[in-house]
C-alpha positions in Angstrom: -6.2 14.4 -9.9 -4.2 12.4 -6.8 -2.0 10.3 -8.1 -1.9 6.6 -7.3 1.2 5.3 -5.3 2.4 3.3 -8.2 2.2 6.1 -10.7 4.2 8.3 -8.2 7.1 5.9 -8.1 7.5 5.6 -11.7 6.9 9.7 -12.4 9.4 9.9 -10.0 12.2 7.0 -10.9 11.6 6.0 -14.5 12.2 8.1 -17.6 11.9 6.8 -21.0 13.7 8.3 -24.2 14.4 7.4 -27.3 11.9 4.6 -26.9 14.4 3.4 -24.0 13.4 3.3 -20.4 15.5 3.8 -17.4 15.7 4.0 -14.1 17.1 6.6 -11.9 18.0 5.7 -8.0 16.7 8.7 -5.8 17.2 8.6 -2.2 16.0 11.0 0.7 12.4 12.6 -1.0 10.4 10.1 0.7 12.7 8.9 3.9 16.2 10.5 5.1 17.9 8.9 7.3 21.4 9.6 7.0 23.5 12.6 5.1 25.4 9.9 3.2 27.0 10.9 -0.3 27.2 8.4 -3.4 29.5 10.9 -5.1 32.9 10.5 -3.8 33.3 15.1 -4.2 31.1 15.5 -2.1 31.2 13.3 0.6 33.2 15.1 3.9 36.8 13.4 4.6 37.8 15.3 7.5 40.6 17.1 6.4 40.1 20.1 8.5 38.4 17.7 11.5 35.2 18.3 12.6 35.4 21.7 12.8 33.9 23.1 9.6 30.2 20.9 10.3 30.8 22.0 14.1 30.5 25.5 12.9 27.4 24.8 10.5 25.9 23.3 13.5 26.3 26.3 15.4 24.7 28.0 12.7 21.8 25.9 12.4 21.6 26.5 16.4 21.2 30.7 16.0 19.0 30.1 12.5 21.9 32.0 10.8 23.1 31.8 7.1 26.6 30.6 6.3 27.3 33.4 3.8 30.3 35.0 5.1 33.5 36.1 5.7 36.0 36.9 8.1 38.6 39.8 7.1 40.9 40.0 10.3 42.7 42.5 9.2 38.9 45.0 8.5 37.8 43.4 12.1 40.9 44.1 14.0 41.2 47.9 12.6 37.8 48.9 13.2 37.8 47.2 16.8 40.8 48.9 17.1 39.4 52.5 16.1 36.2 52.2 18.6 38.8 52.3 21.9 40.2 56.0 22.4 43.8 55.4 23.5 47.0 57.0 22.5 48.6 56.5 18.8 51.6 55.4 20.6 50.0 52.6 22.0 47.5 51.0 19.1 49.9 49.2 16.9 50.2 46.8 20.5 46.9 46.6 21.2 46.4 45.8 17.6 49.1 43.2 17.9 46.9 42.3 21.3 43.8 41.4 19.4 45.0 39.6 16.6 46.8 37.0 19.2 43.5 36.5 20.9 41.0 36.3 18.2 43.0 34.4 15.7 45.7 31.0 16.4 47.2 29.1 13.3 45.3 31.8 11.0 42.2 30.4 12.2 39.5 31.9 14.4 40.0 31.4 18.2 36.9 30.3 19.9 37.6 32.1 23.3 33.9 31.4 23.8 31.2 28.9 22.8 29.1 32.2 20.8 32.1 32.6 18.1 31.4 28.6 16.9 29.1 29.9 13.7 32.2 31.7 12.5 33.8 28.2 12.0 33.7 28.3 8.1 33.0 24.8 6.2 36.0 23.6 3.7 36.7 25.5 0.4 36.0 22.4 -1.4 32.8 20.0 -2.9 33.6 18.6 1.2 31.9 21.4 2.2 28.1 20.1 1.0 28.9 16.9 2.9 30.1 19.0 5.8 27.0 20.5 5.7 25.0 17.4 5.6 26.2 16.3 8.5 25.6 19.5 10.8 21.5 19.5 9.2 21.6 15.7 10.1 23.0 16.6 13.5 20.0 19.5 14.3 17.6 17.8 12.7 18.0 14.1 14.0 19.9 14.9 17.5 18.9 18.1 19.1 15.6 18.3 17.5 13.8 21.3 19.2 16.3 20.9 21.6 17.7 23.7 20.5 17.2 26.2 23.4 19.2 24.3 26.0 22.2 25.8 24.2 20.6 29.7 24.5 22.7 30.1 27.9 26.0 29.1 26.7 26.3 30.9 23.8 25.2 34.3 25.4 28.1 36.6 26.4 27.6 37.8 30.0 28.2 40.9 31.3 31.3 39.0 33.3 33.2 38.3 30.3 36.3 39.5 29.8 36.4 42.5 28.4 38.1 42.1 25.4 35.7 39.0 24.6 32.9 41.8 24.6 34.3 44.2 23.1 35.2 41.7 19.6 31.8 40.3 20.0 30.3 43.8 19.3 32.4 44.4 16.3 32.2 40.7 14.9 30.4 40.6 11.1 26.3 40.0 12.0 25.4 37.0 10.2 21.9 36.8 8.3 19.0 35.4 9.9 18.1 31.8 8.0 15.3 29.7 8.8 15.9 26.1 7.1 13.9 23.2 6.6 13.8 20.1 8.6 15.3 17.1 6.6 16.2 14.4 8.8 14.3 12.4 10.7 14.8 12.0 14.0 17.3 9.0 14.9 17.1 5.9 17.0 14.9 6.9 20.2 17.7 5.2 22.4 20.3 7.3 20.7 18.1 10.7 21.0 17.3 9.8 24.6 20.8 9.6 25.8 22.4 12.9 23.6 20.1 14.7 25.6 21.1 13.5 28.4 24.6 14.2 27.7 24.2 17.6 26.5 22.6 18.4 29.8 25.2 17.3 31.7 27.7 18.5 28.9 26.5 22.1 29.3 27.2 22.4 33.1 30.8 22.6 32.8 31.5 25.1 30.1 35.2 24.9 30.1 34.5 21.0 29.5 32.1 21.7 27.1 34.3 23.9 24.8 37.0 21.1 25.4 34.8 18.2 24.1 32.1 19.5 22.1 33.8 18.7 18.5 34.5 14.9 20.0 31.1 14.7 21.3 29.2 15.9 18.3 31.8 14.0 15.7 30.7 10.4 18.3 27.3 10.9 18.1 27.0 11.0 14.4 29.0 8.0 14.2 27.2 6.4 16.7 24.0 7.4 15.3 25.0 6.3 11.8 26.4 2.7 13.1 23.5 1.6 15.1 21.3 2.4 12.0 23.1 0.7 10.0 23.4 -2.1 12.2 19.7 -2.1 12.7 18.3 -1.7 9.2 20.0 -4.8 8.5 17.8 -6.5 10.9 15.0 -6.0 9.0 11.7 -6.0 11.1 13.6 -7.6 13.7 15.0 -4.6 14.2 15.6 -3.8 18.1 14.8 -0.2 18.8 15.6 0.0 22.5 18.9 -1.0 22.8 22.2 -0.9 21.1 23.6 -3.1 19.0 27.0 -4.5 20.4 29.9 -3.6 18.6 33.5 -3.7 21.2 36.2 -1.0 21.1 39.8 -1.4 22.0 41.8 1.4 23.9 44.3 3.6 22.0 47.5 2.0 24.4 46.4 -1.6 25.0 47.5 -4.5 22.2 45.4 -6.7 20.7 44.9 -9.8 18.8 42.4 -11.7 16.9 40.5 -13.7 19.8 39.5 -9.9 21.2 36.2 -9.0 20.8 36.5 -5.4 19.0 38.7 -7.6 16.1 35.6 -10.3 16.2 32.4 -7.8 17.1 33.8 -4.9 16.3 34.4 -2.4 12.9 34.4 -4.8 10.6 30.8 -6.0 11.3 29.9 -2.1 10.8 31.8 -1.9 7.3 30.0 -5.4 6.4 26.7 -4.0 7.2 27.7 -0.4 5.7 28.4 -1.7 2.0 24.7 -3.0 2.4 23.0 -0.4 3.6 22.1 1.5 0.5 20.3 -1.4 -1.0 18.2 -1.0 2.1 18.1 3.0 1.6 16.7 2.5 -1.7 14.5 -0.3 -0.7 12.4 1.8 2.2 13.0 4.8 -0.2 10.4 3.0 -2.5 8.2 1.3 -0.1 7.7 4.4 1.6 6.2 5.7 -2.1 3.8 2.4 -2.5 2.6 3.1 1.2 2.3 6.8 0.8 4.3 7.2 3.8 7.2 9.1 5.1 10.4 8.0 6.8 9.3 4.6 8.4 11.2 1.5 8.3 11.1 -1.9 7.7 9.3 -3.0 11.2 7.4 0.4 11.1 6.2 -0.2 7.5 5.1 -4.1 8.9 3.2 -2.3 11.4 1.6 0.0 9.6 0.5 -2.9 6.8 -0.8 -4.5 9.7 -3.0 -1.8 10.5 -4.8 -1.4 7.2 -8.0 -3.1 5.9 -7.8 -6.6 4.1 -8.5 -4.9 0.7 -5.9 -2.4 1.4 -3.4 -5.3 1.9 -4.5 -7.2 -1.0 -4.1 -4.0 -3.3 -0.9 -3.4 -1.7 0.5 -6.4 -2.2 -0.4 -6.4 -5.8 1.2 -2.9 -5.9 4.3 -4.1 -4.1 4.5 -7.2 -6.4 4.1 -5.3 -10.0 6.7 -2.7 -8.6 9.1 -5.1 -8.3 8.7 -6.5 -12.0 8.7 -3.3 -13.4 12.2 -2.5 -11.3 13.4 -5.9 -12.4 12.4 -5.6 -16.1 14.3 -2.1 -16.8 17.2 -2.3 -14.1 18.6 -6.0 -14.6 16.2 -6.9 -18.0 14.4 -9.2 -16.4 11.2 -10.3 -14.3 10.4 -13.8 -14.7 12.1 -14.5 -11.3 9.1 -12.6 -9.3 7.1 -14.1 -7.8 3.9 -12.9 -5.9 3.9 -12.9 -2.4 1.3 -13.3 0.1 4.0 -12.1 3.3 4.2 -8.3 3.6 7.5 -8.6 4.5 8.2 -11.2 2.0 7.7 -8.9 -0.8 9.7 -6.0 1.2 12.6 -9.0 0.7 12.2 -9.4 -2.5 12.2 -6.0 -3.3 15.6 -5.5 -0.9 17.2 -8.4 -3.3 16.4 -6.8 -6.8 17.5 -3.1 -5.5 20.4 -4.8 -4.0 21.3 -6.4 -7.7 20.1 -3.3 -9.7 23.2 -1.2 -7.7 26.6 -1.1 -8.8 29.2 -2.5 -6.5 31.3 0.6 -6.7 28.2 2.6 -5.7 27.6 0.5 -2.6 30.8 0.7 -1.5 31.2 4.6 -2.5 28.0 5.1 0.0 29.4 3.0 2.9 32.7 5.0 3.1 30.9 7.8 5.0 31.1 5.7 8.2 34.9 5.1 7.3 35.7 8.7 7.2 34.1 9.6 10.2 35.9 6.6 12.0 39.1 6.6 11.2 39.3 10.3 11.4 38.4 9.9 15.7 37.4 6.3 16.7 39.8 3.7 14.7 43.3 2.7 14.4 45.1 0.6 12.5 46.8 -2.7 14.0 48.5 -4.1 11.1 47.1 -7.2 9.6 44.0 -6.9 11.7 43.2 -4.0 10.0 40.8 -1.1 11.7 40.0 -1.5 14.9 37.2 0.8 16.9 40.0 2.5 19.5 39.0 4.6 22.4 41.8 7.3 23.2 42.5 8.6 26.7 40.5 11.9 25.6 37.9 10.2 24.6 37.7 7.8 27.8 37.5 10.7 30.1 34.2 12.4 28.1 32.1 8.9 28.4 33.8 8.9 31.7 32.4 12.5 32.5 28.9 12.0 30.6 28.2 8.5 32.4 29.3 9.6 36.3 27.9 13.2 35.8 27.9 14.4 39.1 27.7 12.0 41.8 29.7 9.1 42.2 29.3 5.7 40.8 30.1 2.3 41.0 32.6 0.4 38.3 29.7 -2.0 37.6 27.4 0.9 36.9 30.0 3.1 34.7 30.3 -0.3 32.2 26.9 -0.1 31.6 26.2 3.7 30.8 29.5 3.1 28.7 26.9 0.4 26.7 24.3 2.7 26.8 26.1 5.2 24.7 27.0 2.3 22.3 30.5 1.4 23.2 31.5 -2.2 24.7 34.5 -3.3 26.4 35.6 -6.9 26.8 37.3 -7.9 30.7 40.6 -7.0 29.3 40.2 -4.0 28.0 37.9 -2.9 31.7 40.9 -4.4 33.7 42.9 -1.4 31.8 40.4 1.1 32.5 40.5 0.4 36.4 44.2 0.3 36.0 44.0 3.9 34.5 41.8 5.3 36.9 43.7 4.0 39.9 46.4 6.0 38.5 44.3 9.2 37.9 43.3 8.5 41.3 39.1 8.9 40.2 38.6 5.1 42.3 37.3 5.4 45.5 37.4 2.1 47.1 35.5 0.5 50.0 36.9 -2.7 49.2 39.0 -4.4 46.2 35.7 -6.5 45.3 34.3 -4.8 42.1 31.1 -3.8 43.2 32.1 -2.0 46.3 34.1 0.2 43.7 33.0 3.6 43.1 34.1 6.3 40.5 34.3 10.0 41.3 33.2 12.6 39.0 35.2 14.3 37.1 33.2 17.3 36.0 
């Protein structure tokens, strides 16, 4: 027998023993949005950089398991032992292959196929690490996937030595995993693939960059959501939401717009976000649906019959007594709503009450880490700022100008388009950089007869 939507909810949240009844929060069954942790273990802190989810991406990417491990010393002899050479000679060549497939006692990633062997962190980090590469796959590439099928095959022009660890590297087992996250803001998906494209025509660049690009695009991804979810079904789903950056070797001060519109607008939406999490968490149970938000859940309410409505209003209204009665003891502040969204509201407010401070705040540090780990920096009493270094100017650079030239005017706005905003003083340091780097070609000194070259 089906279940009703209500009954669902409470099989799944509430539990009653010893005559008491609780509640437990559960997020990502019915929606999953981001790979946020509320256990502070867990969550990834960057301690290695990016590179232990870069290498569970990569994994994801070939469908292989992350069971595994590296013994240089086993991989080095047995390469070793497959060349005939003279005794004399194979402690060198030995000596030869350790300097070019290990640096720092790390592997070297001479090319873009030895990624997967990028092992994630020997801690609890490592499940958030993980996280983050499934969200990547799941909510970026999507089935995407294939573009990267050229890259990480080893020609027949590589150097030899490339080759020849490449045979003799540990075969990783074949995995097939589940798709968890759904797919991110259509703006945000539309303009990674973009990138990628482009990304994937340099491969020097791409091996250069990759770990930057992948490490922006989840924070930009998990920003803008943030950002929007907040917005409730006013959400805007075509553009991004502005928030301003600084550069890495400009000053700043508070009447600049990346101290006014800028980080802390993300971390004052952040330690609200998983009042919202919860809140479509459960009205995606009432509606039986799966992964929709609030201005996708409006629509669909829209879209049902009158009697559905009704019913799901009453459903929507008794759920939210029932969460108010065991989570915060008391319901008499209900009321019944006729407003779909309304309701949604209410709901929001009583989640928002029935979750500790500490577990709010726990939740929103995800973006934090992420951020101050590539894209922030500390000015003193203004606190974190978002900060653009000179690496990381020169890959929007490359992604927005491709390959063709293009005007200042134009490079501004595909710098918006991937979500990051620059007030006049900060562009005025751009130009100033570029002059020096010599990538502005001028036909005059008015702005729009300014054109930037290419740098891939």
């Amino acid at each position: 027998m089906m279940l009703s939507a209500l009954e669902e909810i409470r099989n799944t949240l509430v539990s009653t023993k010893n005559g008491k009844t609780t509640l437990k929060h559960t997020i990502n069954k019915r929606t999953a949005f981001l790979p946020f942790q509320t256990r502070n273990p867990e969550r990834a802190k960057f301690k290695n950089g990016f590179t232990p989810v870069l290498g569970q991406f990569f994994r994801y990417v070939e469908k292989a398991g992350s069971d595994f491990e590296l013994n240089g010393e086993s991989i080095i002899q047995e390469i070793s032992h497959s060349v005939e050479m003279d005794e004399n000679d194979r402690p060198y060549f030995e000596r030869i292959l350790e300097s070019y497939l290990f640096e720092a006692s790390s592997i070297r990633i001479f090319h873009p196929s030895m990624y997967k062997y990028l092992p994630l962190s020997e801690s609890k980090e490592s499940h958030g690490e993980g996280e983050i590469a499934q969200f990547l796959y799941d909510a970026l590439l999507e089935s995407d996937s294939g573009k990267l099928e050229d890259i990480l095959e080893l020609k027949e022009k590589e150097h030899v030595l490339a080759r020849l660890i490449q045979q003799h590297m540990p075969r990783l087992e074949a995995k097939e995993r589940k798709v968890k996250y759904t797919p991110t803001l259509a703006f945000i998906r539309e303009t990674f693939a973009e990138d990628l494209q482009t990304l994937l025509s340099n491969r020097e660049f791409f091996m250069n960059h990759i770990n930057l690009f992948l490490a922006y695009y989840y924070f930009y991804s998990a920003s803008q959501f943030t950002l929007k979810i907040n917005q409730f079904e006013k959400m805007d789903t075509f553009s991004p939401t502005p928030i301003y950056y600084n550069l890495d070797w400009e000053a700043s001060n508070r009447n600049r717009m990346a101290v006014k519109t800028g980080f802390k607008v993300v971390m004052d939406n952040a330690r609200r976000l998983l009042g919202h999490v919860n809140t479509v968490e459960h009205l995606n149970y009432l509606m039986n649906t799966e992964n929709l938000v609030y201005i996708e859940l409006q629509e669909r309410f829209k879209a049902i019959s009158e009697d559905e409505q009704t019913s799901l209003l009453d459903d929507l209204y008794t759920w939210t007594r029932e969460y108010s009665e065991i989570t915060l003891g008391n319901q008499h502040e209900i009321e019944k709503k006729q407003d779909f969204m309304e309701g949604c509201k209410q709901l929001h407010v009583q989640i928002s009450k029935g979750l500790s401070l500490e577990t709010k705040y726990r939740y929103a540090l995800a973006i934090n880490e992420i951020g101050k780990t590539y894209f922030l920096k500390t000015r003193g009493s203004l606190g974190n700022i978002l900060n653009v270094t000179q690496d990381f100017l020169i890959l929007l650079t490359a992604l927005s100008v491709k390959h063709e030239k293009i005007s200042l005017k134009q490079l501004f706005i595909e710098f918006e388009k991937r979500g990051v905003f620059f007030d006049r003083y900060s562009k005025e340091a751009i130009v100033e950089l570029f002059n020096k780097l010599n990538l502005i070609e001028k036909k005059s000194d008015s702005g729009d007869a300014q054109y930037v070259k290419p740098i891939l």
